[in-house]
N, C-alpha and C positions, 0 to 999 in steps of 0.2 A: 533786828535784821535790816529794816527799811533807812532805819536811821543810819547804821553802817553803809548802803550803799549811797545813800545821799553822801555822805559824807566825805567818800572814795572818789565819787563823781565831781565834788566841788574842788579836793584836792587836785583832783587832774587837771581841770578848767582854769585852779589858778598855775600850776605850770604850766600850760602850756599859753596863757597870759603873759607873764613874767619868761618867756623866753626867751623876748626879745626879738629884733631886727636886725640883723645884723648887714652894716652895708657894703661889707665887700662879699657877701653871698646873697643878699637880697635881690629880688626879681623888681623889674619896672613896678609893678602892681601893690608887690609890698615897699616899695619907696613910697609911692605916693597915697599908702595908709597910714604914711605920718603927717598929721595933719600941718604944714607949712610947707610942706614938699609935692610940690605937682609935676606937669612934664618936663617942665625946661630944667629944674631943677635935678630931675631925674637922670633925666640927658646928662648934664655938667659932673655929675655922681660915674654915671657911667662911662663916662669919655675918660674922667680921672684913672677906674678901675680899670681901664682897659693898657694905661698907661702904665699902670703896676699897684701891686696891693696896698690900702691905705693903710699906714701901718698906728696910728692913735691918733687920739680927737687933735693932737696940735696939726700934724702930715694934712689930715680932712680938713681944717678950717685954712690951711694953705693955699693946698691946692683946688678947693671948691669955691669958684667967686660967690661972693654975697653969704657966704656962713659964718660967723661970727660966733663970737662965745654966750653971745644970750639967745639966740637961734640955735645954737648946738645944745647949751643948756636946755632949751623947749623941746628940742628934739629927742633926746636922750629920758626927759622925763614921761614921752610917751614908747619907748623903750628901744629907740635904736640906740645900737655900741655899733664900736669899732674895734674890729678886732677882738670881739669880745667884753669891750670895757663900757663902759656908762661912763660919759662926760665929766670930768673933774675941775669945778669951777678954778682949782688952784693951777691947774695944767695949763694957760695962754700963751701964745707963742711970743 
């Protein structure tokens, strides 16, 4: 029995791990719990979203100065998408 609820409890912990970040609904606080992303960062994320929804990682590395495909790459590894998606090295603008 003990073992089943461990086991329930780690299942949950890795979803809700692997959920991801998502950045046209993430909050300032979840932006900059990805570790390359701080305020000003944040800011530039948010001024984009405010302009209209980012619609995949090419839209995001456009319109976000200083994001690049091995910086979207790092990002995405620690679990932000866009739009739902995780970074696709073969996807560059």
């Amino acid at each position: 029995m003990l073992k089943n609820i461990l086991l329930a409890a780690c299942v949950f912990a890795s979803s809700l791990a692997w959920g991801g970040t998502d950045v046209n609904q993430a909050s300032v606080a979840e932006l900059d719990s990805i570790r390359g992303i701080g305020p000003a960062l944040s800011r530039k994320i948010l001024a984009e979203r405010e302009q209209g929804k980012l619609k995949d990682w090419v839209d995001f590395m456009a319109r976000v100065p200083g994001v690049k495909a091995k910086t979207a790459e790092k990002f995405s590894a620690q679990g932000l998408t866009v739009d739902g998606s995780a970074f696709n090295a073969t996807a560059k603008p």
